[in-house]
N, CA, C and O atoms as a GROMACS GRO file, in nm:
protein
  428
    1UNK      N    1   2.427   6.238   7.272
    1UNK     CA    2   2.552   6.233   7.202
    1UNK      C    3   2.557   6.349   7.104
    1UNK      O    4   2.456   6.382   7.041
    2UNK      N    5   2.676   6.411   7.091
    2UNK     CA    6   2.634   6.573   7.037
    2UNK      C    7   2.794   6.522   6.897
    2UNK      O    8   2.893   6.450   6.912
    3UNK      N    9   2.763   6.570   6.824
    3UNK     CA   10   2.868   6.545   6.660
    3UNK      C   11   2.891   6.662   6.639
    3UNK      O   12   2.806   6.751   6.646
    4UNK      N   13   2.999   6.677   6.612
    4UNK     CA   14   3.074   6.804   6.588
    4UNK      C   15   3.091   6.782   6.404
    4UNK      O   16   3.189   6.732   6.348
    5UNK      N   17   2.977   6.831   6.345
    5UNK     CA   18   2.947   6.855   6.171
    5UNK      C   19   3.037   6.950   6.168
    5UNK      O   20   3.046   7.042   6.250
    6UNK      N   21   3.138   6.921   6.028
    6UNK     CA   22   3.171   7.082   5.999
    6UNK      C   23   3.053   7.192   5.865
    6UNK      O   24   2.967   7.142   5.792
    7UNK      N   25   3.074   7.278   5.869
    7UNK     CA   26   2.989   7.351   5.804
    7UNK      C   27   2.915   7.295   5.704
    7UNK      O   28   2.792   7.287   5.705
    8UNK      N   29   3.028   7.235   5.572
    8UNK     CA   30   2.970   7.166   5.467
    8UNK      C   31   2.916   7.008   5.512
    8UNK      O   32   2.862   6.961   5.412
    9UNK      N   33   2.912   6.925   5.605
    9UNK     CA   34   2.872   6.854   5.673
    9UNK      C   35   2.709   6.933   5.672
    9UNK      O   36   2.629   6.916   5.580
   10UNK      N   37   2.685   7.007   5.776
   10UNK     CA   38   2.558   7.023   5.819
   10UNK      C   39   2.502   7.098   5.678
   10UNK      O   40   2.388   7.053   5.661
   11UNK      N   41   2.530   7.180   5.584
   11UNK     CA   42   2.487   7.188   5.441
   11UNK      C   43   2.443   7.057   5.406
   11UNK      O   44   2.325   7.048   5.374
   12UNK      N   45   2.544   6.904   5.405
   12UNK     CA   46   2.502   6.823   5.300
   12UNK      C   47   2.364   6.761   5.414
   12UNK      O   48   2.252   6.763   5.362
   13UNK      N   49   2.367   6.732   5.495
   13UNK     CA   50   2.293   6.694   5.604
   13UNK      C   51   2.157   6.734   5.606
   13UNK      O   52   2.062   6.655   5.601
   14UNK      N   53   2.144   6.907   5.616
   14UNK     CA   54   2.004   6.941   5.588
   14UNK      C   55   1.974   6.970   5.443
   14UNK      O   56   1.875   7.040   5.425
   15UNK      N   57   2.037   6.931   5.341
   15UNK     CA   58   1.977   6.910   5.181
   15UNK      C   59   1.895   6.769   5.190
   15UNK      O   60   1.780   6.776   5.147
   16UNK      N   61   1.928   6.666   5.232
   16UNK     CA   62   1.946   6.533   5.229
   16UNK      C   63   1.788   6.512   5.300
   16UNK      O   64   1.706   6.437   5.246
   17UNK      N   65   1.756   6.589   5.427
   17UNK     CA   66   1.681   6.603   5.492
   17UNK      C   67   1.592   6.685   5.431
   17UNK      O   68   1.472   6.665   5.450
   18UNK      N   69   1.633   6.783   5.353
   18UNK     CA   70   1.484   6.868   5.259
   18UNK      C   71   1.417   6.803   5.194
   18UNK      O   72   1.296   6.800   5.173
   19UNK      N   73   1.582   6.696   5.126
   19UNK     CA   74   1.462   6.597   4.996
   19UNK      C   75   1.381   6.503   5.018
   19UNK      O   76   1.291   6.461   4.945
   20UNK      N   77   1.430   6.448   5.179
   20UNK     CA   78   1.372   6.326   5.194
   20UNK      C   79   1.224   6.391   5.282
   20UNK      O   80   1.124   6.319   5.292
   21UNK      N   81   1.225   6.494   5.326
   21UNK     CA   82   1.086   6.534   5.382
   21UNK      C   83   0.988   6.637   5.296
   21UNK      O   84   0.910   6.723   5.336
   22UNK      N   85   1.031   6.585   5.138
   22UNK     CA   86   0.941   6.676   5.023
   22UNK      C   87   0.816   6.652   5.023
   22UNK      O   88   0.768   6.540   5.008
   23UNK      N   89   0.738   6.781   5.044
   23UNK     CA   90   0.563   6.734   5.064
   23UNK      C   91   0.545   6.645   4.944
   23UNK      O   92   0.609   6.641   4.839
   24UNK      N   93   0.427   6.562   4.991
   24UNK     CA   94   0.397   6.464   4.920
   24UNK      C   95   0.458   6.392   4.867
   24UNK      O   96   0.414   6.364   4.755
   25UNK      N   97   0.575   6.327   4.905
   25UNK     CA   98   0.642   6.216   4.869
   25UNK      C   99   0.678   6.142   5.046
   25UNK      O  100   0.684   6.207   5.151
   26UNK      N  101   0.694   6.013   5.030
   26UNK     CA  102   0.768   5.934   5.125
   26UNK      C  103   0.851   5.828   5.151
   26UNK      O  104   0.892   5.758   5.059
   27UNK      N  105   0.874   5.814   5.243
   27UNK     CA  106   0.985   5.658   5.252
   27UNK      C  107   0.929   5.541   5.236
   27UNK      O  108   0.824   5.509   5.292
   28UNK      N  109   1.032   5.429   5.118
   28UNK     CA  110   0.974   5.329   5.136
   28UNK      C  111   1.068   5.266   5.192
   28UNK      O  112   1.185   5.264   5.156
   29UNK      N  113   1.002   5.191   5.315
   29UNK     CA  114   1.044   5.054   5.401
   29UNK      C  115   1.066   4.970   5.335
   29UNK      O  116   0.973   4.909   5.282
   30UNK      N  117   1.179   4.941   5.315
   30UNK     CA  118   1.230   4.836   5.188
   30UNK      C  119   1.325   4.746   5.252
   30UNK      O  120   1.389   4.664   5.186
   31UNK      N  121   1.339   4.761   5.399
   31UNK     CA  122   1.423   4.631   5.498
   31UNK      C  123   1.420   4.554   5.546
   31UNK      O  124   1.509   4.524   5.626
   32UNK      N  125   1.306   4.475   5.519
   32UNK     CA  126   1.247   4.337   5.545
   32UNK      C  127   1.405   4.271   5.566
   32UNK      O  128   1.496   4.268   5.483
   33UNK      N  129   1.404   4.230   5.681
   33UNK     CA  130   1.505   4.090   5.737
   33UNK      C  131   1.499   4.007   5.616
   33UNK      O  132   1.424   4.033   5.522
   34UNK      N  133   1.564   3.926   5.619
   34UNK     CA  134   1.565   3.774   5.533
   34UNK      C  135   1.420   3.691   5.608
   34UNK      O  136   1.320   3.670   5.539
   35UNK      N  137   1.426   3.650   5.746
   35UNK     CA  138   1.321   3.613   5.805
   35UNK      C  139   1.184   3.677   5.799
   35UNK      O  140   1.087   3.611   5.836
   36UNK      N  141   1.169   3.794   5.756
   36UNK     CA  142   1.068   3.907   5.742
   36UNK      C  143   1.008   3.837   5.631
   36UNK      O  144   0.901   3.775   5.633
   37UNK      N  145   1.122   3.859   5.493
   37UNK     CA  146   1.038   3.839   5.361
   37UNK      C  147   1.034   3.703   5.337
   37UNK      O  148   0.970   3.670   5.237
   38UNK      N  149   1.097   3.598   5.417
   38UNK     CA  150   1.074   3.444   5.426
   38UNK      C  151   0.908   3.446   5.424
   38UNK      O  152   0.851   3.364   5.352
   39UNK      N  153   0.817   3.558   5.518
   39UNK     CA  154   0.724   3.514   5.579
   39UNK      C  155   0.632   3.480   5.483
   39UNK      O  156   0.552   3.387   5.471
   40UNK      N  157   0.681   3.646   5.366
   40UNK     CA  158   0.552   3.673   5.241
   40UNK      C  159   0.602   3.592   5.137
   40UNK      O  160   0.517   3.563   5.053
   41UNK      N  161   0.759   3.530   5.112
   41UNK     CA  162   0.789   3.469   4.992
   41UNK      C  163   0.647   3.327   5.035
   41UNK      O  164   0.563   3.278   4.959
   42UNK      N  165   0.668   3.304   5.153
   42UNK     CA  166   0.618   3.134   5.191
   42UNK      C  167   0.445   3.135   5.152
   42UNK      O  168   0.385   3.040   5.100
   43UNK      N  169   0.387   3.260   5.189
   43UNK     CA  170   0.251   3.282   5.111
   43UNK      C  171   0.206   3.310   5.022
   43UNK      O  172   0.085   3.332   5.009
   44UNK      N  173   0.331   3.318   4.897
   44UNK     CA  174   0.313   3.354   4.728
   44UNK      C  175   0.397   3.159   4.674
   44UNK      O  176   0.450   3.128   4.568
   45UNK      N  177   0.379   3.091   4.772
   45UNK     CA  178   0.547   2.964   4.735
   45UNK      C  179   0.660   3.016   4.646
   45UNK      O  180   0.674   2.973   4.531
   46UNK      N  181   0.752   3.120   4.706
   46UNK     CA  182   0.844   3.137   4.650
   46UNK      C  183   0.909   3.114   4.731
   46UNK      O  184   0.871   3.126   4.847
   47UNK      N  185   1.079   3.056   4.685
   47UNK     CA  186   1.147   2.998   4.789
   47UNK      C  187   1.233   3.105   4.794
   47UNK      O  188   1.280   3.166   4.698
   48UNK      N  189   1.263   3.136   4.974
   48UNK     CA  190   1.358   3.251   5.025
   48UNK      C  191   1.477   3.213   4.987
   48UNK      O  192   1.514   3.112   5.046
   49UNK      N  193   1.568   3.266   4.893
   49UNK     CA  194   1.654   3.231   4.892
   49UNK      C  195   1.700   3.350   4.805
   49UNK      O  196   1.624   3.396   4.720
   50UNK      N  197   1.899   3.432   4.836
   50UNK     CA  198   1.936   3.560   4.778
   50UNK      C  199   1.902   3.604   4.676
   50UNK      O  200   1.872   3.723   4.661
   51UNK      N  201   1.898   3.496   4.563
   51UNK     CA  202   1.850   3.569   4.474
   51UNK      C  203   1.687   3.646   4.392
   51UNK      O  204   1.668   3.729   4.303
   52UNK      N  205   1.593   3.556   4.488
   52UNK     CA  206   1.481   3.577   4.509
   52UNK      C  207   1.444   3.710   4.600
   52UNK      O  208   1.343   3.779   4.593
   53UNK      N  209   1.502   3.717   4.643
   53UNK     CA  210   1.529   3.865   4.752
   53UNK      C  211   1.557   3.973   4.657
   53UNK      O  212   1.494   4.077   4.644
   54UNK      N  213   1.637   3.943   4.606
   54UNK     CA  214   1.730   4.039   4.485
   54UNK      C  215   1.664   4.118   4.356
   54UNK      O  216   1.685   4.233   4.317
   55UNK      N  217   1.558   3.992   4.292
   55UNK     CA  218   1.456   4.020   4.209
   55UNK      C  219   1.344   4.084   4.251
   55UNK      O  220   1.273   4.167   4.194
   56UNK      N  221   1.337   4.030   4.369
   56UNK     CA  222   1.190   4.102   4.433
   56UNK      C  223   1.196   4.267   4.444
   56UNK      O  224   1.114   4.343   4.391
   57UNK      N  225   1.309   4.306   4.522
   57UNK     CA  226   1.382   4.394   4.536
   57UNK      C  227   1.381   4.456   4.392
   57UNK      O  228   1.310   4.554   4.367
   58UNK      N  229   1.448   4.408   4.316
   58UNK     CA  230   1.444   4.496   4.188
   58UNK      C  231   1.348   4.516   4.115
   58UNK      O  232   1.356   4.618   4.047
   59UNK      N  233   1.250   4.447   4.102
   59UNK     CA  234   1.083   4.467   4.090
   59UNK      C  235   1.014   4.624   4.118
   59UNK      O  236   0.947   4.707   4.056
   60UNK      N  237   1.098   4.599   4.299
   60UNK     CA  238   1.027   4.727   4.349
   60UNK      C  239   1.077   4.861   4.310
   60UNK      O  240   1.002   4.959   4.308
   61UNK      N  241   1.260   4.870   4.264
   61UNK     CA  242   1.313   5.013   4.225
   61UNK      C  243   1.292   5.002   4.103
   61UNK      O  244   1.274   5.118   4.065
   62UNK      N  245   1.282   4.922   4.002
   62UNK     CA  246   1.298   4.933   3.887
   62UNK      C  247   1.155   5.006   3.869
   62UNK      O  248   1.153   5.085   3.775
   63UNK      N  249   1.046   4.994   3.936
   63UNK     CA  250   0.936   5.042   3.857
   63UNK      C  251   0.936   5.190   3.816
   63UNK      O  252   0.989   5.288   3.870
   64UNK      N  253   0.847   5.175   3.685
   64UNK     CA  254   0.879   5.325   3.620
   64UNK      C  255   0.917   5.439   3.690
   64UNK      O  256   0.852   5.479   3.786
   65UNK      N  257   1.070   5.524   3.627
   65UNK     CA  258   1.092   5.599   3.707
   65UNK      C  259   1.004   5.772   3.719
   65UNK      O  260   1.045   5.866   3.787
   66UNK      N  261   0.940   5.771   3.674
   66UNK     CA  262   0.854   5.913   3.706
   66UNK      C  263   0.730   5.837   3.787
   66UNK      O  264   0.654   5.915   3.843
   67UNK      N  265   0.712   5.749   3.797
   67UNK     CA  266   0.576   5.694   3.898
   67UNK      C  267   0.633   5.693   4.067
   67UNK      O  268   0.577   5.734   4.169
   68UNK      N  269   0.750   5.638   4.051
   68UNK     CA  270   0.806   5.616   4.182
   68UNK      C  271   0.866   5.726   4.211
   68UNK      O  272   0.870   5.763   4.328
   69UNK      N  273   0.911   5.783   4.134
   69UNK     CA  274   1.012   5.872   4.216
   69UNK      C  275   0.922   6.024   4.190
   69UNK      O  276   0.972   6.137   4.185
   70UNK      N  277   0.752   5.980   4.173
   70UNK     CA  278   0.684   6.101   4.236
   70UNK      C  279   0.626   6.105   4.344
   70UNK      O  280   0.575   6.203   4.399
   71UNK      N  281   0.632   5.993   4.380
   71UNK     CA  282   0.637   5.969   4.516
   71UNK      C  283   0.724   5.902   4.610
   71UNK      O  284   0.696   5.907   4.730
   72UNK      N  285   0.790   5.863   4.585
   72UNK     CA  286   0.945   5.845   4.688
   72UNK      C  287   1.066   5.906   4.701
   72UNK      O  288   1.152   5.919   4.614
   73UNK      N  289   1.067   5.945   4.822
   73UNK     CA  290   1.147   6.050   4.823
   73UNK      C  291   1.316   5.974   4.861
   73UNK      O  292   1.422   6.008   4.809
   74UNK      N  293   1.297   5.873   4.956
   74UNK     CA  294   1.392   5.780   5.021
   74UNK      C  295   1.326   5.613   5.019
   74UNK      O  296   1.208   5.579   5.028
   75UNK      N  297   1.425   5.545   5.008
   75UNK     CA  298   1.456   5.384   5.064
   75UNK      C  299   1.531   5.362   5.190
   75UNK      O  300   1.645   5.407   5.199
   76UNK      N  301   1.470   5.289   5.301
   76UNK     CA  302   1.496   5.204   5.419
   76UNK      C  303   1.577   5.082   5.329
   76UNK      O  304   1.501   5.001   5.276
   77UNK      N  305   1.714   5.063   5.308
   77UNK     CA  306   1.752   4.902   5.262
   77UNK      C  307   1.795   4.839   5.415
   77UNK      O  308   1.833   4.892   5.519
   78UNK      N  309   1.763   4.678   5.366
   78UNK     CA  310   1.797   4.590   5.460
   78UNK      C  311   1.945   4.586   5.378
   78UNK      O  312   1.948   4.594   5.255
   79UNK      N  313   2.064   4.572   5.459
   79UNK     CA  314   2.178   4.556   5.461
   79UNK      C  315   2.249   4.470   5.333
   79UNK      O  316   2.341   4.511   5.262
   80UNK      N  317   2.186   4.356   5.324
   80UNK     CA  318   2.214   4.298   5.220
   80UNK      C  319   2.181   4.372   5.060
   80UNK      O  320   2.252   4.382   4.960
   81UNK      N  321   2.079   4.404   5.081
   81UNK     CA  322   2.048   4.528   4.934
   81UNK      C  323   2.169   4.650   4.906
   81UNK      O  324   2.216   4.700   4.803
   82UNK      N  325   2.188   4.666   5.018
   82UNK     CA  326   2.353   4.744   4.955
   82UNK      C  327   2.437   4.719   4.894
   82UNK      O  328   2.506   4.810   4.848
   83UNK      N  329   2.482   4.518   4.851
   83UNK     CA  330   2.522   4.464   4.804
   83UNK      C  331   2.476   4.433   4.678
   83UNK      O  332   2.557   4.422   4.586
   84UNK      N  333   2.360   4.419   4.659
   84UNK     CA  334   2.234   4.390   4.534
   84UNK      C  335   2.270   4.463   4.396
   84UNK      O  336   2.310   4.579   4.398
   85UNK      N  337   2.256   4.402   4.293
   85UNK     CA  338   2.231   4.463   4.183
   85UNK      C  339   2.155   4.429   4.105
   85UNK      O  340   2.117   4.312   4.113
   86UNK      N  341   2.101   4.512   3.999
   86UNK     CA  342   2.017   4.458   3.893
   86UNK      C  343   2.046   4.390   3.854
   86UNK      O  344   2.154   4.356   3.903
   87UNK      N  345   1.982   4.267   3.698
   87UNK     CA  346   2.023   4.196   3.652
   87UNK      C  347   2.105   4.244   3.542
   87UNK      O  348   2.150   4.156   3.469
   88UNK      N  349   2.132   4.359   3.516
   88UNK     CA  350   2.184   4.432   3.418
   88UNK      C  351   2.344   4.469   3.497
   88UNK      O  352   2.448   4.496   3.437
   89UNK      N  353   2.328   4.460   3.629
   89UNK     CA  354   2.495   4.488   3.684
   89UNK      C  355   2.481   4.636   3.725
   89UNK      O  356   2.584   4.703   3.727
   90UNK      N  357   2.373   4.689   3.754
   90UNK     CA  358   2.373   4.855   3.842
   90UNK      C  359   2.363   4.801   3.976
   90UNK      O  360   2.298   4.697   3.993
   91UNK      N  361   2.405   4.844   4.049
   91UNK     CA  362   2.400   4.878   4.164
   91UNK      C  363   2.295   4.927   4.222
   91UNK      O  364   2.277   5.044   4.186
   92UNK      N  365   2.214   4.889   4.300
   92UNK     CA  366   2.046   4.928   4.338
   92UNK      C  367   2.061   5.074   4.448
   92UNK      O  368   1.967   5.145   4.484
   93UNK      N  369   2.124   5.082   4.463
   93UNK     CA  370   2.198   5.290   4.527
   93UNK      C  371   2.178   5.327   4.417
   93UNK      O  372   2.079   5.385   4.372
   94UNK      N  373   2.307   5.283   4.349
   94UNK     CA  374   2.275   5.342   4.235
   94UNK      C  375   2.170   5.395   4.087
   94UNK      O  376   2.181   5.488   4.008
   95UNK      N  377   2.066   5.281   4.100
   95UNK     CA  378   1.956   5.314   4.050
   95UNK      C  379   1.899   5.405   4.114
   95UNK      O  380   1.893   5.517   4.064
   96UNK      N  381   1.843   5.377   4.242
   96UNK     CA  382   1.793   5.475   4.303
   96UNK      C  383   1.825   5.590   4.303
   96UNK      O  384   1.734   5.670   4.281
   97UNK      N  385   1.957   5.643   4.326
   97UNK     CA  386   2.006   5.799   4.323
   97UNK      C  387   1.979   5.842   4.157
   97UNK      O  388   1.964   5.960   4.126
   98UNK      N  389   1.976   5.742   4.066
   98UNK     CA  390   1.924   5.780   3.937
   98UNK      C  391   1.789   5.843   3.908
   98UNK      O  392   1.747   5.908   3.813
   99UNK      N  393   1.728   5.798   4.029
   99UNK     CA  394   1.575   5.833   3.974
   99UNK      C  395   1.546   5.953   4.085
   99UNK      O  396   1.436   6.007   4.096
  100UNK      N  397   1.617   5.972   4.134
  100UNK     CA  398   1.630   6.123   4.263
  100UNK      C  399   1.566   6.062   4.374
  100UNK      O  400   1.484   6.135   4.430
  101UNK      N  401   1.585   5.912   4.438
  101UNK     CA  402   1.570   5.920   4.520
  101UNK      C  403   1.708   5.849   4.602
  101UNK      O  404   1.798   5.774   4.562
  102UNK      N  405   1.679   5.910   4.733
  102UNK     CA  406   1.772   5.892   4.827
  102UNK      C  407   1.821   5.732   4.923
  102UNK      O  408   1.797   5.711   5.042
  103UNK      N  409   1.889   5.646   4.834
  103UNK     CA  410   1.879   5.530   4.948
  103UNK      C  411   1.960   5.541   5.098
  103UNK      O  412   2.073   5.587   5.114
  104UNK      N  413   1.875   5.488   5.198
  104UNK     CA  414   1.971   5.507   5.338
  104UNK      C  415   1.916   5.318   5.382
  104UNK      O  416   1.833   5.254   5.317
  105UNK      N  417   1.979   5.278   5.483
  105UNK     CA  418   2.009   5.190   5.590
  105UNK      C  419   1.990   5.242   5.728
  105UNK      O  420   2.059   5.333   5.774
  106UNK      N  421   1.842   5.148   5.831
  106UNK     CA  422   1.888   5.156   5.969
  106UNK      C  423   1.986   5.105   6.022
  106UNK      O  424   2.056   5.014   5.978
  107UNK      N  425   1.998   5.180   6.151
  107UNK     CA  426   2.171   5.080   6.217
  107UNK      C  427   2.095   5.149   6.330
  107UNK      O  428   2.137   5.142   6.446
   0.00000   0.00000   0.00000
């Protein structure tokens, strides 16, 4: 399947792609299904449920931002995390693009 980018398209495209393949930094897999993180909530007894997802989740971006974001370059979100916010009311994209890193979604 071939996409017809226009110029500034393939500019924003391979920036996006410089940052996310910066030596020594990498992606974190952060898309655990609901059924995924059911598996690890059930071996800590935490009960799966959105908002437990949500905290967990924010646990993981919130941590200090020069620790993480010297090594993460991008986030994998599971679908529902696009929706997610802190408990403060940011938007978890939006944190993330705060700390220079890049959130994306598989499809």
């Amino acid at each position: 399947m071939a996409f017809n980018l226009s110029k500034d398209q393939e500019k924003e495209l391979a920036q996006i792609a410089n940052a996310i393949a910066t030596p020594g930094k990498g992606i974190l897999a952060a898309d655990e299904s609901s059924g995924t993180i059911a598996n690890r909530f059930s071996k800590i007894n935490v009960e799966n449920n959105e908002e437990n997802r949500r905290s967990y989740r924010e646990l993981l971006f919130k941590t200090d931002k020069t620790s993480i974001a010297e090594y993460i370059s991008g986030v994998i979100l599971f679908h529902e995390t696009l929706y997610h916010k802190t408990a403060d009311g940011v938007p978890f994209t939006t944190l993330l693009k705060r700390n220079g890193i890049i959130p994306g979604i598989k499809v």
